[in-house]
PDB file of N, CA, C and O in Angstrom:
ATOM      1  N   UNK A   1      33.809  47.290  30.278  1.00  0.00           N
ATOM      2  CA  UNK A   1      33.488  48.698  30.357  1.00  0.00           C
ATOM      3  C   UNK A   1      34.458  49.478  29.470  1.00  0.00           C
ATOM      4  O   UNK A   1      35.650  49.171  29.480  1.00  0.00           O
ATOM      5  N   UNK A   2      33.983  50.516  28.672  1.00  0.00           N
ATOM      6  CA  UNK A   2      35.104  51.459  28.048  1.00  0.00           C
ATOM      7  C   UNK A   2      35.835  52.251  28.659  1.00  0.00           C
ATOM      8  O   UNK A   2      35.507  52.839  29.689  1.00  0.00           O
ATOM      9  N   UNK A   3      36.976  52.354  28.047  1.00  0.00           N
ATOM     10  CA  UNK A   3      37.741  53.007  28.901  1.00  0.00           C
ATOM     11  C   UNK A   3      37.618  54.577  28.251  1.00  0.00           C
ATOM     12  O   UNK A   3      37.716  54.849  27.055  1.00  0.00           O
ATOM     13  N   UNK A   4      37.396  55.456  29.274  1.00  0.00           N
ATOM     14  CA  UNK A   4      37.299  56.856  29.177  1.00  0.00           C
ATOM     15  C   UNK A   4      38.413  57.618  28.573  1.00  0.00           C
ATOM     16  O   UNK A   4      38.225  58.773  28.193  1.00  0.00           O
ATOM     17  N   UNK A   5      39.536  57.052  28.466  1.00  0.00           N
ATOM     18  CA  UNK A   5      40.865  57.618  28.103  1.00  0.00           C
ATOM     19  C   UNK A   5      41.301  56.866  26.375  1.00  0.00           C
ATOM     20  O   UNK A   5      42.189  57.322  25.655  1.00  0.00           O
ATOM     21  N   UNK A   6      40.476  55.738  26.047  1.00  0.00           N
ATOM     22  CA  UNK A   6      40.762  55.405  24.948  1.00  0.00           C
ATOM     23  C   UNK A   6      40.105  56.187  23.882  1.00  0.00           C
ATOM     24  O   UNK A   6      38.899  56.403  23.762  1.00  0.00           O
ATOM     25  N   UNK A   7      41.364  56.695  22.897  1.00  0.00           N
ATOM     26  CA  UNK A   7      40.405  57.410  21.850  1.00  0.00           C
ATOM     27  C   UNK A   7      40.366  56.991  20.406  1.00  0.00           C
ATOM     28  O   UNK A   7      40.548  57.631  19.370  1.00  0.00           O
ATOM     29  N   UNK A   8      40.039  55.563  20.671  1.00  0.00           N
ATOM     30  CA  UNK A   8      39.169  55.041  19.317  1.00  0.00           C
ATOM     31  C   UNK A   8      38.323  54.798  19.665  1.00  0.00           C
ATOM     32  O   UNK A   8      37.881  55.201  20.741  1.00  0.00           O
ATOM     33  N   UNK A   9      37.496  53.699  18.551  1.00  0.00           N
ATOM     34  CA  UNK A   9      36.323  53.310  18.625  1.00  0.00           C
ATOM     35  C   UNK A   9      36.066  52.820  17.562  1.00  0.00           C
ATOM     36  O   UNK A   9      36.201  53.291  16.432  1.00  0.00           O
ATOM     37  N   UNK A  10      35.356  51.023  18.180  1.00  0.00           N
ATOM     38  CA  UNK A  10      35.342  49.444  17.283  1.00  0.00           C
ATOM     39  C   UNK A  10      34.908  50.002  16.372  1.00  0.00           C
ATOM     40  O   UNK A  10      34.535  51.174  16.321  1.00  0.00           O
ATOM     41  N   UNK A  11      34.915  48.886  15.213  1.00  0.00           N
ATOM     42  CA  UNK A  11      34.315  49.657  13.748  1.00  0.00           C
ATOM     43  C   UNK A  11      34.723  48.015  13.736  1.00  0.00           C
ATOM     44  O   UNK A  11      35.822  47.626  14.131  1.00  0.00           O
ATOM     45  N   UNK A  12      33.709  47.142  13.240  1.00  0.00           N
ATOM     46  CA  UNK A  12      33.784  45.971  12.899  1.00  0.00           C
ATOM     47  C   UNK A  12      33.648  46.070  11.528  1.00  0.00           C
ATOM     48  O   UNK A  12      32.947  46.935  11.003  1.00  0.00           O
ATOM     49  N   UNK A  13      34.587  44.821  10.606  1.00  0.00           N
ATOM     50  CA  UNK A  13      34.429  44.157   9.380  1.00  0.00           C
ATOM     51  C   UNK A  13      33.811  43.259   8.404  1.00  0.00           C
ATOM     52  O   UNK A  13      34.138  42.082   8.555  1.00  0.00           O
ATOM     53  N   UNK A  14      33.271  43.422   7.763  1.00  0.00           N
ATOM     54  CA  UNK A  14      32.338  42.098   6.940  1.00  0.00           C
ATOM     55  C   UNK A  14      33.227  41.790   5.752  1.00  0.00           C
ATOM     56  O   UNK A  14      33.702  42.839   5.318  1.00  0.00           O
ATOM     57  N   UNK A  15      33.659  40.622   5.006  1.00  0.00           N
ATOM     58  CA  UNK A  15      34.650  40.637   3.738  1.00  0.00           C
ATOM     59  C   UNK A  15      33.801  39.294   3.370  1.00  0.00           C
ATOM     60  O   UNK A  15      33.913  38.355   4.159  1.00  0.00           O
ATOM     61  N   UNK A  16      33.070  39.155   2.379  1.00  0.00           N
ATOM     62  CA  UNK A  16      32.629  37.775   1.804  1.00  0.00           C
ATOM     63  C   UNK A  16      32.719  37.854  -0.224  1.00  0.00           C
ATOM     64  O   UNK A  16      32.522  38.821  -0.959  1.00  0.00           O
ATOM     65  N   UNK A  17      32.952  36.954  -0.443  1.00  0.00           N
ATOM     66  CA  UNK A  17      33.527  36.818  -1.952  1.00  0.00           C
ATOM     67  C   UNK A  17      33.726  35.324  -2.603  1.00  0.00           C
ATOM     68  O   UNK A  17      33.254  34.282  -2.148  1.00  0.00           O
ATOM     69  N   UNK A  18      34.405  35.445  -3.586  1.00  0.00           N
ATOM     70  CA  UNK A  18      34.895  33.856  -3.415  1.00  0.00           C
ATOM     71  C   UNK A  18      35.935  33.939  -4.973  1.00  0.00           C
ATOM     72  O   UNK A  18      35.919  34.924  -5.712  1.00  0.00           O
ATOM     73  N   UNK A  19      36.391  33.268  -5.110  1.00  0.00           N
ATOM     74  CA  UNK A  19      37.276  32.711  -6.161  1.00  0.00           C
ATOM     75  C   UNK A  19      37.063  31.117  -7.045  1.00  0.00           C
ATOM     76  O   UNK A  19      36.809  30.011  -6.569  1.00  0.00           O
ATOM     77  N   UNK A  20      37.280  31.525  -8.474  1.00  0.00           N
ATOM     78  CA  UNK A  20      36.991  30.205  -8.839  1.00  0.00           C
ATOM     79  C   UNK A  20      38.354  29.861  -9.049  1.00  0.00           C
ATOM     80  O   UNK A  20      38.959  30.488  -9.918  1.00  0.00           O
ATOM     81  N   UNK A  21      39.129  28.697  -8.205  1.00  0.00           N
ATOM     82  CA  UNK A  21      40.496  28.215  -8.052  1.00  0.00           C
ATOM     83  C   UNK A  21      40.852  26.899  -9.398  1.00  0.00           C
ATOM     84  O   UNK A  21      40.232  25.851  -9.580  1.00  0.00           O
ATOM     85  N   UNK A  22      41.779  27.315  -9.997  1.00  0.00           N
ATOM     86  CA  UNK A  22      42.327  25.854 -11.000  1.00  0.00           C
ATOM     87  C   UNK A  22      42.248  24.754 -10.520  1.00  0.00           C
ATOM     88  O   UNK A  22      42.589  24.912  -9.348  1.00  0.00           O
ATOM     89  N   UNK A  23      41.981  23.584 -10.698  1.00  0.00           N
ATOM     90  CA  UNK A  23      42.376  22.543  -9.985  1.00  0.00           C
ATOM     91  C   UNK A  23      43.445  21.916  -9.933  1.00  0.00           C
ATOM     92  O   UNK A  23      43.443  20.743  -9.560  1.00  0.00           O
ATOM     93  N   UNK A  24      44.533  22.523 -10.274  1.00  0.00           N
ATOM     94  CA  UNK A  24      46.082  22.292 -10.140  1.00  0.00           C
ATOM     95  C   UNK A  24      46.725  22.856  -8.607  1.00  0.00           C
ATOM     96  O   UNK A  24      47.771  22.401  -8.144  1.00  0.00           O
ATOM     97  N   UNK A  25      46.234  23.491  -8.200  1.00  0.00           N
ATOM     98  CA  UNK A  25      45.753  24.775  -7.211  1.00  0.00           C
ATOM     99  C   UNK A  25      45.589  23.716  -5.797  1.00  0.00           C
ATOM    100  O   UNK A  25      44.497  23.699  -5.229  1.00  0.00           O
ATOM    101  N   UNK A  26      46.670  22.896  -5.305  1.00  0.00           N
ATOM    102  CA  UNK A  26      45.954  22.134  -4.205  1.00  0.00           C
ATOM    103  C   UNK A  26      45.583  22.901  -2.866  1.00  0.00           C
ATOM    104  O   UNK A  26      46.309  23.774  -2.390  1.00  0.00           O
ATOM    105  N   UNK A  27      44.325  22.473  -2.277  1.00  0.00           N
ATOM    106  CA  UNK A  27      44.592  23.683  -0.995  1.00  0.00           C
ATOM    107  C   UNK A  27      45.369  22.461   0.263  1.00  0.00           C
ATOM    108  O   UNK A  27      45.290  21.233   0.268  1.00  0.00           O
ATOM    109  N   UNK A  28      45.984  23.255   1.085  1.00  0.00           N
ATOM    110  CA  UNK A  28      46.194  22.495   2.118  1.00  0.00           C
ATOM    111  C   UNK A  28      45.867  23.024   3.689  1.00  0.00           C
ATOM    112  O   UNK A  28      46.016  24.085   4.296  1.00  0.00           O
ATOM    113  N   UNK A  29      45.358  21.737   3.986  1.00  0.00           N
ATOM    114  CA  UNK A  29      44.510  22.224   5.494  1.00  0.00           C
ATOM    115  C   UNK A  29      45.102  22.370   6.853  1.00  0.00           C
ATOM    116  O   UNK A  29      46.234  21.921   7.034  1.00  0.00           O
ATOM    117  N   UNK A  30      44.281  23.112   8.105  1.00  0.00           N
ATOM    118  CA  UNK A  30      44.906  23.407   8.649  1.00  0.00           C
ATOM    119  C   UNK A  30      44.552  22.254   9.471  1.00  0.00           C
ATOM    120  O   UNK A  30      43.867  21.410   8.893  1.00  0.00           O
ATOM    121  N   UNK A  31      44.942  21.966  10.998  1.00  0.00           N
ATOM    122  CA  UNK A  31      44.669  20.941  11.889  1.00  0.00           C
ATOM    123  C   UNK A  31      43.557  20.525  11.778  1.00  0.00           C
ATOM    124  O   UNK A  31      43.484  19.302  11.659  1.00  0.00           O
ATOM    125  N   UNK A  32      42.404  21.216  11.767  1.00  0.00           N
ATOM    126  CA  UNK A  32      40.719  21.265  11.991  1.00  0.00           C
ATOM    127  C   UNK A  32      40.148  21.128  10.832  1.00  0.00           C
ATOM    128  O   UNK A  32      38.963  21.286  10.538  1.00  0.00           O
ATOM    129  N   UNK A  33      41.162  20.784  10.090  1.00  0.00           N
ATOM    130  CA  UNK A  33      40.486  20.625   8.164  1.00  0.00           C
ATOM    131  C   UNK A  33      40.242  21.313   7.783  1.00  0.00           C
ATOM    132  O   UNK A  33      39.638  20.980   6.763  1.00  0.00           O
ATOM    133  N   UNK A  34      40.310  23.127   7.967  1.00  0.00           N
ATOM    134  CA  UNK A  34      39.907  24.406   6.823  1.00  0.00           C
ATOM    135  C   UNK A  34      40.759  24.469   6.244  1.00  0.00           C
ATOM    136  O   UNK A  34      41.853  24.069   6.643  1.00  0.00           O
ATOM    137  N   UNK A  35      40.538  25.042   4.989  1.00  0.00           N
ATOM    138  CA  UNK A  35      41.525  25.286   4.147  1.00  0.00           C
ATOM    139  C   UNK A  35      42.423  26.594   4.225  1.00  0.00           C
ATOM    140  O   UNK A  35      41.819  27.662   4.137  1.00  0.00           O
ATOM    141  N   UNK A  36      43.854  26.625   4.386  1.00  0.00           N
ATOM    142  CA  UNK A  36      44.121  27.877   5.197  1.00  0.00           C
ATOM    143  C   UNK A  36      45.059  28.559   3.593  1.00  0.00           C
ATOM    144  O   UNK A  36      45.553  29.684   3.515  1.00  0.00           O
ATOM    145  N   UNK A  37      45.074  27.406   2.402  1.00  0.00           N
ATOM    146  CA  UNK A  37      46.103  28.087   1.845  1.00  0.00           C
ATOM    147  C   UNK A  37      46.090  27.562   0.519  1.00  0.00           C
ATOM    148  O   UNK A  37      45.821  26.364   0.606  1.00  0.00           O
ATOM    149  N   UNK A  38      46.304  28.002  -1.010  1.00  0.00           N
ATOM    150  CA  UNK A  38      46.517  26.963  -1.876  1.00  0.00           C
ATOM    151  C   UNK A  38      48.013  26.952  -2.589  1.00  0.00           C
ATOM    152  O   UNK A  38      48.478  28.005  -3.025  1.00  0.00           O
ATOM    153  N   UNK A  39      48.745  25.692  -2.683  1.00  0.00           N
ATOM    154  CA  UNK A  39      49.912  25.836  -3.100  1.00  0.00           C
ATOM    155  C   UNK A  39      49.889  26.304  -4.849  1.00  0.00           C
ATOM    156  O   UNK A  39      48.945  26.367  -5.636  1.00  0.00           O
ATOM    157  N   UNK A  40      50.866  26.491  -4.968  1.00  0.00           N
ATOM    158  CA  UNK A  40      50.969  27.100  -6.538  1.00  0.00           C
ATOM    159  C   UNK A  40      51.700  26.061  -7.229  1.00  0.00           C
ATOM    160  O   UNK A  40      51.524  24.910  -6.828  1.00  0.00           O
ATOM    161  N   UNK A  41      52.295  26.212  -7.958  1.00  0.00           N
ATOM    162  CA  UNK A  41      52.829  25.215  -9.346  1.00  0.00           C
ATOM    163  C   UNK A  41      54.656  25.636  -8.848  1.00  0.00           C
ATOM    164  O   UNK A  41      55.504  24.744  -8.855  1.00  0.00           O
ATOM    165  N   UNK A  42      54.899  26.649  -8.572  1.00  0.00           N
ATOM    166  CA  UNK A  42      56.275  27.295  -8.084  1.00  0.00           C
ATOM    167  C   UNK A  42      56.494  26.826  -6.761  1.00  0.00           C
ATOM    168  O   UNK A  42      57.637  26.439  -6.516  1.00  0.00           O
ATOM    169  N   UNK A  43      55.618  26.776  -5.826  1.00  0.00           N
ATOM    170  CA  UNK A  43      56.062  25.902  -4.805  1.00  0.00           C
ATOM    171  C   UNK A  43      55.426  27.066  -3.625  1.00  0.00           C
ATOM    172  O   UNK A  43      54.975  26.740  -2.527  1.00  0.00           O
ATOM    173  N   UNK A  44      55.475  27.821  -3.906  1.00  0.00           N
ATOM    174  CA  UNK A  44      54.594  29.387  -2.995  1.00  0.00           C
ATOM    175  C   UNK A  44      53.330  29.371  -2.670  1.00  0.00           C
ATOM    176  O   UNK A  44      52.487  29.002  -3.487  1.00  0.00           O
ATOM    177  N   UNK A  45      53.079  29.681  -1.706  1.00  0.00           N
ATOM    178  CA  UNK A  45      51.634  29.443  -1.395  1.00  0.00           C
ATOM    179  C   UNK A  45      50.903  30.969  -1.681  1.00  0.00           C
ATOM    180  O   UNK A  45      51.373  32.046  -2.050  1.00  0.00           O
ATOM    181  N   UNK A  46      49.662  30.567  -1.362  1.00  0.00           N
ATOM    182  CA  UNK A  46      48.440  31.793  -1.231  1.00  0.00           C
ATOM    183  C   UNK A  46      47.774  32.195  -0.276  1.00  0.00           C
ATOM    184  O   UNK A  46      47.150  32.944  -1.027  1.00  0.00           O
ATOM    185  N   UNK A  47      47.326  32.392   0.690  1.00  0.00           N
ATOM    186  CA  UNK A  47      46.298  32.857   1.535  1.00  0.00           C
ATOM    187  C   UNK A  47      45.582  34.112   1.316  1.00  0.00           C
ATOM    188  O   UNK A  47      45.574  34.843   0.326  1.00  0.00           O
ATOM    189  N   UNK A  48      44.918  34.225   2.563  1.00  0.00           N
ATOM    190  CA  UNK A  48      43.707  35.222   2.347  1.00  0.00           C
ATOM    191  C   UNK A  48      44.608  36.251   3.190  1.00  0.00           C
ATOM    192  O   UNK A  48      45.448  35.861   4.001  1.00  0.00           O
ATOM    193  N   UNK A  49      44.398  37.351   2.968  1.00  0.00           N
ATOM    194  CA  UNK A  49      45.094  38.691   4.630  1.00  0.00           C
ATOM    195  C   UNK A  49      44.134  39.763   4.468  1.00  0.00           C
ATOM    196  O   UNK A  49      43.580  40.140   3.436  1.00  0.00           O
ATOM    197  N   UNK A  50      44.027  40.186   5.638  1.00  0.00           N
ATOM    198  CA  UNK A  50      43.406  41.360   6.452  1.00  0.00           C
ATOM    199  C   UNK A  50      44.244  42.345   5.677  1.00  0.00           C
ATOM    200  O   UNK A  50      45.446  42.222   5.910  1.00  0.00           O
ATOM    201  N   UNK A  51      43.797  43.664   4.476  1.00  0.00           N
ATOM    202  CA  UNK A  51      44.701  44.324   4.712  1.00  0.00           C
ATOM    203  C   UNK A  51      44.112  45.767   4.570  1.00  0.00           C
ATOM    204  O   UNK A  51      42.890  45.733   4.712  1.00  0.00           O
ATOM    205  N   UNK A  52      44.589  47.002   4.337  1.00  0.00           N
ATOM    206  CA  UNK A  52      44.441  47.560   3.980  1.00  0.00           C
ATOM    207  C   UNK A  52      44.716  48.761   2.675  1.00  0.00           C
ATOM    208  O   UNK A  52      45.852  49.188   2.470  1.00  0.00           O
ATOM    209  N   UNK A  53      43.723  49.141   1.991  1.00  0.00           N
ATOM    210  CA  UNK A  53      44.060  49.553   0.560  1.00  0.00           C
ATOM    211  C   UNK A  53      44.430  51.163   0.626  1.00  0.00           C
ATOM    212  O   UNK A  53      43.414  51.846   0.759  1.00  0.00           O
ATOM    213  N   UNK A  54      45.808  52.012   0.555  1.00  0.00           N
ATOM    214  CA  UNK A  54      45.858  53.203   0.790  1.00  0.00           C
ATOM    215  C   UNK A  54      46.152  53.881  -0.693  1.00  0.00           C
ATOM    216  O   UNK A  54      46.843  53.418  -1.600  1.00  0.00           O
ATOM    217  N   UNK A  55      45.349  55.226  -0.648  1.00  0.00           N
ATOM    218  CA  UNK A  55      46.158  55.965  -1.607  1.00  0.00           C
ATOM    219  C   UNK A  55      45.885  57.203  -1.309  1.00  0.00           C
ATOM    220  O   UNK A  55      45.261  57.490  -0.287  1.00  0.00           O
ATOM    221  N   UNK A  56      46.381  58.228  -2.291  1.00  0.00           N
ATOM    222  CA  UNK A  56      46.436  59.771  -1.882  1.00  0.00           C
ATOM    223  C   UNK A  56      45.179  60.158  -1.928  1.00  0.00           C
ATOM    224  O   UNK A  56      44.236  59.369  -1.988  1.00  0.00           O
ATOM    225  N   UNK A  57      45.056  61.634  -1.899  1.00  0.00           N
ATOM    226  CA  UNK A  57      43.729  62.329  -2.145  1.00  0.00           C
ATOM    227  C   UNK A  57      43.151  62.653  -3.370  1.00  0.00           C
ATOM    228  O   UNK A  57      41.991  63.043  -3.503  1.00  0.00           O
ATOM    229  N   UNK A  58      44.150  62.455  -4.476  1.00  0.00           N
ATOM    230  CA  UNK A  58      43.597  62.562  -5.527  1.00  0.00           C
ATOM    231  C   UNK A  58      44.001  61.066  -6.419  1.00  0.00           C
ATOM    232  O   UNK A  58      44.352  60.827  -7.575  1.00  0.00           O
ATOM    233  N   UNK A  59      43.716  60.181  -5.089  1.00  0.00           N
ATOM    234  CA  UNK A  59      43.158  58.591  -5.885  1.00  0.00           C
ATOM    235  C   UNK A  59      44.213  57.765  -7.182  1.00  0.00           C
ATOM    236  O   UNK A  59      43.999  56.728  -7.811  1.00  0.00           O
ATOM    237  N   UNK A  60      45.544  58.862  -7.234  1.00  0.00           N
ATOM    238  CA  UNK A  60      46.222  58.228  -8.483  1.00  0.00           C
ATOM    239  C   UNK A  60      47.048  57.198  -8.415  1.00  0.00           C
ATOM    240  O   UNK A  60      47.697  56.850  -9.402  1.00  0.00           O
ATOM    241  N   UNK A  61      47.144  56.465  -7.028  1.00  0.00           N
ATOM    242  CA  UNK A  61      47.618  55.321  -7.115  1.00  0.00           C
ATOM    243  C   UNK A  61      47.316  54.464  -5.706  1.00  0.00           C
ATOM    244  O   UNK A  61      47.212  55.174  -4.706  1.00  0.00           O
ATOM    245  N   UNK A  62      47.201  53.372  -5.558  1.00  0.00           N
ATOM    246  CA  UNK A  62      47.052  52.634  -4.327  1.00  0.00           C
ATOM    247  C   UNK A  62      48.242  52.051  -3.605  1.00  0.00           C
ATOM    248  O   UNK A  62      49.365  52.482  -3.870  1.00  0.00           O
ATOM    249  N   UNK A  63      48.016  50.813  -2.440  1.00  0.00           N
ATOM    250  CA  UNK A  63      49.387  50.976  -1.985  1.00  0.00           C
ATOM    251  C   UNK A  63      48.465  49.804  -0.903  1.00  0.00           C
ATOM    252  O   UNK A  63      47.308  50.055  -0.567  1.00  0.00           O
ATOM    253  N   UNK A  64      49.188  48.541  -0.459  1.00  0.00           N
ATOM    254  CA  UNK A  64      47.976  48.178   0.665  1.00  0.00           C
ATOM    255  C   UNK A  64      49.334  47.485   1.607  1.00  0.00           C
ATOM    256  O   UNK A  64      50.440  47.031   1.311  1.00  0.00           O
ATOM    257  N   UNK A  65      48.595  47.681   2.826  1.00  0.00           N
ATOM    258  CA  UNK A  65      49.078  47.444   4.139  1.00  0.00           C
ATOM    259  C   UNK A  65      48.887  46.387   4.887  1.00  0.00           C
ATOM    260  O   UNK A  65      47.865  46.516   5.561  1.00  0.00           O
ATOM    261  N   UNK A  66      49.452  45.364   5.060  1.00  0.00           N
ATOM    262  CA  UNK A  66      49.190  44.203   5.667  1.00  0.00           C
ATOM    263  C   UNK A  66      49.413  43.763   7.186  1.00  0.00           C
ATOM    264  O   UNK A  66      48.726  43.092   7.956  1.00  0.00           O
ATOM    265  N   UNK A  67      50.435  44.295   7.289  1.00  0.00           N
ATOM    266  CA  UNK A  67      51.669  44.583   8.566  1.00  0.00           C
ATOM    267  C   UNK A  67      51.049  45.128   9.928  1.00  0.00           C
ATOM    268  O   UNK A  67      51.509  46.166  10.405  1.00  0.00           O
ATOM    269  N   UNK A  68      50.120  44.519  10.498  1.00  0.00           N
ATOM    270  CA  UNK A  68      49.574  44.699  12.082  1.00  0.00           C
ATOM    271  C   UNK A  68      50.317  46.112  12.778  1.00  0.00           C
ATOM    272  O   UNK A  68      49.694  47.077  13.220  1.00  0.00           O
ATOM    273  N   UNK A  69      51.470  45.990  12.752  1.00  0.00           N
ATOM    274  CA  UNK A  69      52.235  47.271  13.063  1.00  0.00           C
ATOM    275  C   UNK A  69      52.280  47.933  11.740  1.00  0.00           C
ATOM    276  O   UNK A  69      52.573  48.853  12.503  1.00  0.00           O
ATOM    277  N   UNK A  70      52.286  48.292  10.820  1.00  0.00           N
ATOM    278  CA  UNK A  70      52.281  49.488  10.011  1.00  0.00           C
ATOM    279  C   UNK A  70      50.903  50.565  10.235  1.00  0.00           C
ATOM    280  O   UNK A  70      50.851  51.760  10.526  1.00  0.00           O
ATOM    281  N   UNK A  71      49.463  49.175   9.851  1.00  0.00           N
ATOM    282  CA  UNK A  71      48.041  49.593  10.493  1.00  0.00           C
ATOM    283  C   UNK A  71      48.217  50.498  12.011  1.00  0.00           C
ATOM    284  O   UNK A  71      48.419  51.711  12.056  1.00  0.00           O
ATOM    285  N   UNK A  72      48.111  49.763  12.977  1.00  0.00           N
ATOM    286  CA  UNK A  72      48.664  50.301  14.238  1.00  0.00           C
ATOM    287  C   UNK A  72      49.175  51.729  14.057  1.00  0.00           C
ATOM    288  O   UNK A  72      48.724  52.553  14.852  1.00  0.00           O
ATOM    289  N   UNK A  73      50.247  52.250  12.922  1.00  0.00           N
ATOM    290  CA  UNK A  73      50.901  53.470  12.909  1.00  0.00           C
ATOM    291  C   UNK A  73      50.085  54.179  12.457  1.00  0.00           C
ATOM    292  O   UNK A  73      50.070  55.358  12.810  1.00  0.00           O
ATOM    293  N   UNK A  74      48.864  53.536  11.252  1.00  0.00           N
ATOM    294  CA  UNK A  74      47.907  54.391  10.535  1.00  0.00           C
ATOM    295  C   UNK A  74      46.641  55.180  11.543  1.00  0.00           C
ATOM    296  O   UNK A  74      46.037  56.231  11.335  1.00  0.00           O
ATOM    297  N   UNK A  75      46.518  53.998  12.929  1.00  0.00           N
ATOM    298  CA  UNK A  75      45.459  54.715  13.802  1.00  0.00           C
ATOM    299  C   UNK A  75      44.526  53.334  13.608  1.00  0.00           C
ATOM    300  O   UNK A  75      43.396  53.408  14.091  1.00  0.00           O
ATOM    301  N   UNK A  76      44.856  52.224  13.020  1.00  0.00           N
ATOM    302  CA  UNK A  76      44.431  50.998  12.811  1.00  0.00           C
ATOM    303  C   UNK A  76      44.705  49.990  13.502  1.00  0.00           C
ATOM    304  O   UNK A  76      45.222  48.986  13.011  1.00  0.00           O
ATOM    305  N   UNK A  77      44.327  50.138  15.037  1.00  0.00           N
ATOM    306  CA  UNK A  77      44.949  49.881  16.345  1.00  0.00           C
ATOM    307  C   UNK A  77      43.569  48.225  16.902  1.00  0.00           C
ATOM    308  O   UNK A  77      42.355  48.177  17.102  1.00  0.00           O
ATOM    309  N   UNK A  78      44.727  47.174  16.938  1.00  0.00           N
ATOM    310  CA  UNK A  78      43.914  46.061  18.048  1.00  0.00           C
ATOM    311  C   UNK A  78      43.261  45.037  16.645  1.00  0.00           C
ATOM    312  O   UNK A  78      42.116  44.643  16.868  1.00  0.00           O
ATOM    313  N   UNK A  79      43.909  44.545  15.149  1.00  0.00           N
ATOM    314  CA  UNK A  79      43.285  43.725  14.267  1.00  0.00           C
ATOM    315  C   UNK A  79      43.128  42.531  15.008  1.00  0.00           C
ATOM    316  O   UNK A  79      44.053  41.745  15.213  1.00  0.00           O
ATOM    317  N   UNK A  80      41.799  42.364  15.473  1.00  0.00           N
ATOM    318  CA  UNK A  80      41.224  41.052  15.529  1.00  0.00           C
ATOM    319  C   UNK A  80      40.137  40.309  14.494  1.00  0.00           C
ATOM    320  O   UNK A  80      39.533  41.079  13.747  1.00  0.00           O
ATOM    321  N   UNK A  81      40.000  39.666  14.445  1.00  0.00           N
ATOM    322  CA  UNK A  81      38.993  38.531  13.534  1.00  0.00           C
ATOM    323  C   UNK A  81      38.930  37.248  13.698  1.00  0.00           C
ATOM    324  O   UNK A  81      39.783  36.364  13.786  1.00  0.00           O
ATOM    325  N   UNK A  82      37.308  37.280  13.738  1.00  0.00           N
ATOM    326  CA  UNK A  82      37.389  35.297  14.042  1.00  0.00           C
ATOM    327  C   UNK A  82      37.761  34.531  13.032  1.00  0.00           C
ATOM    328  O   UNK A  82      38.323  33.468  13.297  1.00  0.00           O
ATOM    329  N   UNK A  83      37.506  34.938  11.551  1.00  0.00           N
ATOM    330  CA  UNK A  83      37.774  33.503  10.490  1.00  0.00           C
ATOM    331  C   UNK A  83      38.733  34.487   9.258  1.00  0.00           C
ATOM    332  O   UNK A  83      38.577  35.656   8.906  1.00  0.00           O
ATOM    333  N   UNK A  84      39.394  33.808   8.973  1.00  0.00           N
ATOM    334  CA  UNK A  84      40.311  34.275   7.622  1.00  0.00           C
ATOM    335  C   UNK A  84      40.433  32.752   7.220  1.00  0.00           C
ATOM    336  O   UNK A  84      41.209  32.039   7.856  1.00  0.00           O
ATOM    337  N   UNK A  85      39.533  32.129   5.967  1.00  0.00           N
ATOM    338  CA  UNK A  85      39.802  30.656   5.565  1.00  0.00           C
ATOM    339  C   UNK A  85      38.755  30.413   4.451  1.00  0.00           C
ATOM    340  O   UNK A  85      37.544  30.604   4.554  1.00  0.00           O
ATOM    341  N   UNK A  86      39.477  29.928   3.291  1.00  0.00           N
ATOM    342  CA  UNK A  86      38.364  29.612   2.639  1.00  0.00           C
ATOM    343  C   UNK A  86      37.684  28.591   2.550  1.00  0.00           C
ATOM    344  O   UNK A  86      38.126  27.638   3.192  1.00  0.00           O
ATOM    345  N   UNK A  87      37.070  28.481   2.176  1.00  0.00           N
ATOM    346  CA  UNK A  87      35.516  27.705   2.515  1.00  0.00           C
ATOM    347  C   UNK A  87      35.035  27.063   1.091  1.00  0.00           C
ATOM    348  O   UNK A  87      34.537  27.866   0.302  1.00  0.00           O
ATOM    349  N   UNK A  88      35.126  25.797   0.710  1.00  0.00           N
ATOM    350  CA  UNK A  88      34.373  25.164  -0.020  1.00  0.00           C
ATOM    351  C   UNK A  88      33.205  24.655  -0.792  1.00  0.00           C
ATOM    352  O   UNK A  88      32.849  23.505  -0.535  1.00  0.00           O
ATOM    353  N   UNK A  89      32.663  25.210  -1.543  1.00  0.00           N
ATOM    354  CA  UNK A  89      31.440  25.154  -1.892  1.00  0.00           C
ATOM    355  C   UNK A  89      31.165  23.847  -2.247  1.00  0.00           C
ATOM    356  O   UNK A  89      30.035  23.534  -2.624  1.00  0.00           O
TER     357      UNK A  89
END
């Protein structure tokens, strides 16, 4: 049931895309065999993140937010999601 005192309201996400990865680019999997990450040549990895893209009102520069608590401060309250993983064609 909603709560009468909460003052947001869900706004669900869709994000689908894809990347064509080097094959130097190994991915490495998670327990369940998705691919959660690809290592680099430097030794650093990659993943995918939830984030968000900010900029002013007159659009002259961006700025993005990754940080569960920074969102949270924006009014970007409760990031859940079922899949962040890429997927193999």
């Amino acid at each position: 049931m909603d709560d009468p005192y909460d003052p947001t309201e869900r706004f669900d996400f869709e994000v689908t895309g894809g990347f064509s990865i080097r094959d130097d680019l190994k991915p490495e999997l998670s327990p369940i065999g998705n691919i959660m990450r690809f290592k680099l040549p430097d030794g650093r990895f990659a993943s995918l993140v939830v984030a968000l893209e900010i900029m002013p009102e007159d659009e002259s520069s961006t700025s993005y937010i990754t940080s569960e608590l920074e969102m949270d401060k924006l009014g970007f309250e409760g990031l859940d999601y079922k899949e962040l993983r890429f997927v193999e064609k």
